[in-house]
C-alpha positions as CSV (number, residue, x, y, z in Angstrom):
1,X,54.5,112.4,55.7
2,X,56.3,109.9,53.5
3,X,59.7,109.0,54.3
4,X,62.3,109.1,51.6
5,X,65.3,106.8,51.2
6,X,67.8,105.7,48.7
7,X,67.4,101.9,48.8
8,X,64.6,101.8,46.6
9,X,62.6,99.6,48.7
10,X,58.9,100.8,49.2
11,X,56.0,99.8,51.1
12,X,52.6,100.3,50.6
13,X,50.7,101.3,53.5
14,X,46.6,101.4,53.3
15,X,44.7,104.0,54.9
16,X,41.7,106.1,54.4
17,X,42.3,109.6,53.3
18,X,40.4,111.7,56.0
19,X,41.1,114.9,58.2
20,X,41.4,112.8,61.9
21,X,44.3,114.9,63.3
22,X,46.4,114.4,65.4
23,X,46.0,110.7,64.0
24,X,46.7,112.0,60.1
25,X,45.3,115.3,58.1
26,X,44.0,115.3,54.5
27,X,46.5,114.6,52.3
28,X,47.2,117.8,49.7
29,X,48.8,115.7,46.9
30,X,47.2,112.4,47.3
31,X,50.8,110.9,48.1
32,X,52.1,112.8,52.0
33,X,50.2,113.3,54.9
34,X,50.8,114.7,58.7
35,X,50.2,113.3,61.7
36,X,51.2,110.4,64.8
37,X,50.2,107.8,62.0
38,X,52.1,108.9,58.9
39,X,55.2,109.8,61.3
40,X,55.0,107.0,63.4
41,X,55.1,105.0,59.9
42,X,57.8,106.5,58.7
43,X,59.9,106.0,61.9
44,X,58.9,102.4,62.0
45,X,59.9,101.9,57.9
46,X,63.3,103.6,58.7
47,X,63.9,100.5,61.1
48,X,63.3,97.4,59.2
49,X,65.8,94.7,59.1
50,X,65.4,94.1,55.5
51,X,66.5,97.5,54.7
52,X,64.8,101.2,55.2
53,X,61.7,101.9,52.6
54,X,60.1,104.8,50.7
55,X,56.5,104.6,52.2
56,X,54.0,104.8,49.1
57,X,50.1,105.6,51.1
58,X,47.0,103.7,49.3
59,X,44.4,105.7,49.9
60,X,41.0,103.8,49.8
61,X,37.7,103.8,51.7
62,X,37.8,102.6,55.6
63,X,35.8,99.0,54.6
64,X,38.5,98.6,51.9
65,X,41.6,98.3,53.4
66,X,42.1,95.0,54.7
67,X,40.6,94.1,51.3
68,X,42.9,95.9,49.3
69,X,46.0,94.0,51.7
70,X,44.4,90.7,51.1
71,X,44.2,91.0,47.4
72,X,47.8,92.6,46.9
73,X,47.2,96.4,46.4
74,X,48.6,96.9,49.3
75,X,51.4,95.4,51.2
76,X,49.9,96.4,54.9
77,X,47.0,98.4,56.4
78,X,48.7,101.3,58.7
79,X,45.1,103.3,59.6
80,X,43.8,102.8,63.1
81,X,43.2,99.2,63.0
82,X,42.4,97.8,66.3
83,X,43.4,94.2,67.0
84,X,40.2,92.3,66.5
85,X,39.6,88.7,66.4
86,X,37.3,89.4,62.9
87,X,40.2,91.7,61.7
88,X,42.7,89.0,62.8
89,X,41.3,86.7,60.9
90,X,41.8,88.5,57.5
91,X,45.0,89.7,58.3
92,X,48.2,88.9,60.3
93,X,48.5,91.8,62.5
94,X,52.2,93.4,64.5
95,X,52.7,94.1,68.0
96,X,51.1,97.2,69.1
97,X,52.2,100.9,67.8
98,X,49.4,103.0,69.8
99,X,46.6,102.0,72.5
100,X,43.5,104.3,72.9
101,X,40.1,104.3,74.7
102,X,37.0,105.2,73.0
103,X,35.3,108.3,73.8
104,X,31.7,109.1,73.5
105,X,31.0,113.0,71.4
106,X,27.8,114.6,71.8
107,X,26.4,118.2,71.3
108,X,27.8,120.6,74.1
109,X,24.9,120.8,76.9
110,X,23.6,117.5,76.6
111,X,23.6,115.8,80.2
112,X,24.4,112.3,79.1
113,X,27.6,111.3,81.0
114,X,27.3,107.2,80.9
115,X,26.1,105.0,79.0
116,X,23.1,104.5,81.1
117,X,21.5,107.6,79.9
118,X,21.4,107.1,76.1
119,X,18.4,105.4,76.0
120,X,16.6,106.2,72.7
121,X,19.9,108.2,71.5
122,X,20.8,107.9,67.4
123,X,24.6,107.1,68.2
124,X,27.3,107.0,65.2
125,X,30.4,105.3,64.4
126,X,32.5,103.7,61.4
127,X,30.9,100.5,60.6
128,X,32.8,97.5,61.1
129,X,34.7,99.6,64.0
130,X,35.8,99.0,67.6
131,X,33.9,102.1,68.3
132,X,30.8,100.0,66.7
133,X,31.1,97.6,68.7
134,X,31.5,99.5,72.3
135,X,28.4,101.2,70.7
136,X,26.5,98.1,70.2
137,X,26.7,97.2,74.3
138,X,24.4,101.1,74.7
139,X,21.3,99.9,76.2
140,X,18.2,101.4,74.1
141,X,20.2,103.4,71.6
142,X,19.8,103.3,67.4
143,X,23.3,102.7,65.9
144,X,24.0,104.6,63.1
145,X,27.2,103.0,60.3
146,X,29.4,105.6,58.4
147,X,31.7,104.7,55.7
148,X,31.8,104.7,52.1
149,X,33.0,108.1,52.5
150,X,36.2,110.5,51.9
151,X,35.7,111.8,55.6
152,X,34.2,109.5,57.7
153,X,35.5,111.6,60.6
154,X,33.6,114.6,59.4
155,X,30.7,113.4,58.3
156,X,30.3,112.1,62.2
157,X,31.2,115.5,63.4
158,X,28.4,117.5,61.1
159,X,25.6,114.6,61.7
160,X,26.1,115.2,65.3
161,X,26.2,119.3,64.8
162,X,23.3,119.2,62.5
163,X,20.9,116.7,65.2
164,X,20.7,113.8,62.5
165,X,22.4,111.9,65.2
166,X,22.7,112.3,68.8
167,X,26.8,111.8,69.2
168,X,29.1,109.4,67.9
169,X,32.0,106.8,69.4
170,X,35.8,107.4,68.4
171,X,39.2,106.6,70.2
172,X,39.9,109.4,72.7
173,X,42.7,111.3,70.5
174,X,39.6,112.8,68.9
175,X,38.8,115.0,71.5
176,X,42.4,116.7,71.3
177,X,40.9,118.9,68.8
178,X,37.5,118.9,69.1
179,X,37.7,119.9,72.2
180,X,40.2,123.3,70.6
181,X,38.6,123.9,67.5
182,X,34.5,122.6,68.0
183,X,32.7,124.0,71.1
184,X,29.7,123.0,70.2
185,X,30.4,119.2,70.7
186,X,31.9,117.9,73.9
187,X,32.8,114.5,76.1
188,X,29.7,112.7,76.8
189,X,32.6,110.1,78.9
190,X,35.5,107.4,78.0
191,X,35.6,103.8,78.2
192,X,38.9,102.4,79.0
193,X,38.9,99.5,76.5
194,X,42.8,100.6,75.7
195,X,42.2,99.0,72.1
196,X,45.9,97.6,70.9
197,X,46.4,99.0,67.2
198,X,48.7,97.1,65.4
199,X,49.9,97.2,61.1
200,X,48.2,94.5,59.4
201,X,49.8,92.3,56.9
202,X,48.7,89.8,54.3
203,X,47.9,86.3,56.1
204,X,51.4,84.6,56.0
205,X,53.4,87.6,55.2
206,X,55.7,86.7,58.4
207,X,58.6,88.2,57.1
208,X,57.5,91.6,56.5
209,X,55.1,91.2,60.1
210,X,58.5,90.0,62.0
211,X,60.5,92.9,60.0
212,X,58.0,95.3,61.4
213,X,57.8,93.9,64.8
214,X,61.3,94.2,65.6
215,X,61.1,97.8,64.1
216,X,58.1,98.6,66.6
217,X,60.3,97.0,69.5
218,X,63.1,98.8,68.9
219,X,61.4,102.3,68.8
220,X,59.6,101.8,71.4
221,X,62.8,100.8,73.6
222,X,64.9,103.6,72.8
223,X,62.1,106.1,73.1
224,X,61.9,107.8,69.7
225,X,58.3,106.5,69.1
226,X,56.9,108.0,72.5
227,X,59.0,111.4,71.2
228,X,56.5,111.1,67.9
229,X,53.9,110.1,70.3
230,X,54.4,113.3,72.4
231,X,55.1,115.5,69.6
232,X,51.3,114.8,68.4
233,X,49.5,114.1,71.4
234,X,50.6,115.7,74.5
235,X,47.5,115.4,76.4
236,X,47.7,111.6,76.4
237,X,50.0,109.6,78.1
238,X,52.2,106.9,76.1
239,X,51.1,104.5,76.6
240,X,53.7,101.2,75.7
241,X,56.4,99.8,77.3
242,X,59.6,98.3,76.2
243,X,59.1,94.4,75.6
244,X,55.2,95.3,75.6
C-alpha cells in the first residue's frame, strides 16, 4: 500500500518482495503492496515532522537491504528487521513499530513440541535472521539458510511440505495463516524472545531516525497504529505502549 501525498516528498523504503501476509503480500505492480508492514508504513510517513511522504518500496533480496540503505538506494529498510546488535551496527535503527516471538513450523503430526526433541531435525530459516539465530541454540539439529530468493517465505513452507527439511523458525504472525490456509504444517511451539523491530536508517541519518521516531510515538499514543495492528492481526495482542 503506498501512501499518496501532495508534498512531493518521498521515501524509499527497502523490503523484500515476498507473499508473508499478514506482514505484506506480493506486490502486483512492483510499486503497492498490502499488509501491517506497508500500512503501518504508510501511517508512520503520514506523521513525519518534516512533512508527510509518498512511500516509493525498493524491492530487493532479504541479504540486500541494509546494503542497499548503506550505499544510498534506499533511504531506510522497513521489512521485518529485528533490532540486532550485527544489524545495529550497519544501520541506525527507530524505536520499535512491532514486537513478535518466533514460532517453530513443522509437518502436521509430528510430536516435536520443544526444542529438546529436534535432535537430528533439518531446521530452516532466513539466513542472517533472528529466527537463525533462536535456531542455532537447537541442540543436535542441521540448520538449513534461505535467501537469495523472490519468496523466501514460500520456499520454507514447500521444503518443509515436500520433507527436504523438517520445519522451519519465523515470528509467530506466520502461523495466522498457515494455520487457515496450510493443514498440513502446524506449531511445533513459540519462544517468547518478543524481538523489537524497528525501521533502519543510514548510520548518521538522525534526522530522518528522530523524524520517524516521533512519528512511531505519536501513533502509538493515540492508538491508530494498534487499529492497523488489529485490523491485520487480530489473534495477537499489541503489543507497545505509549512512551515504549
Amino acid at each position: 500500500m503506498t501512501a499518496a501525498y501532495a508534498d512531493g516528498r518521498t521515501i524509499r523504503l527497502a523490503c523484500i518482495d515476498s507473499e508473508a501476509t499478514p506482514l505484506f503480500s506480493k506486490s502486483p505492480d512492483g510499486r503497492t503492496r498490502g499488509g501491517y508492514e506497508p500500512e503501518a508504513a504508510a501511517l508512520v510517513m503520514s506523521r513525519l515532522a518534516g512533512g508527510a511522504a509518498d512511500i516509493e518500496w525498493v524491492m530487493v533480496p532479504w541479504e540486500e537491504m541494509i546494503p542497499s540503505v548503506r550505499r544510498g538506494d534506499a533511504d531506510a529498510v522497513w521489512c521485518g528487521q529485528g533490532i540486532t546488535p550485527e544489524r545495529s551496527a550497519q544501520v541506525d535503527f527507530t524505536r520499535p513499530y512491532a514486537v513478535f516471538n518466533e514460532t517453530l513450523v513443522v509437518r502436521s503430526g509430528d510430536p516435536a513440541r520443544s526444542p529438546e526433541r529436534l535432535a537430528g531435525y533439518r531446521i530452516g530459516a532466513i539466513a542472517g535472521s533472528t529466527n537463525m539465530k533462536l535456531a542455532e541454540t537447537f541442540p543436535g539439529v542441521e540448520l538449513v539458510g534461505f535467501g537469495a530468493s523472490d519468496d523466501v517465505f514460500g520456499d520454507m513452507i514447500e521444503a518443509t511440505r515436500s520433507g527436504a527439511i523438517d520445519g522451519f523458525v519465523d515470528d509467530d504472525v506466520v502461523m495466522i495463516p498457515l494455520a487457515r490456509e496450510n493443514h498440513d504444517l502446524a506449531e511445533a511451539f513459540t519462544v517468547q524472545t518478543r524481538n523489537r523491530w524497528g525501521v533502519g536508517v543510514a548510520p548518521g541519518d538522525d534526522r530522518l531516525r528522530e523524524e520517524i521516531d516521533r512519528a512511531i510515538e505519536q501513533v502509538v499514543a493515540d492508538g491508530s497504529l494498534e487499529a492497523v495492528w488489529r485490523r491485520w492481526m487480530p489473534l495477537l495482542a499489541f503489543p507497545l505502549a505509549s512512551g515504549a
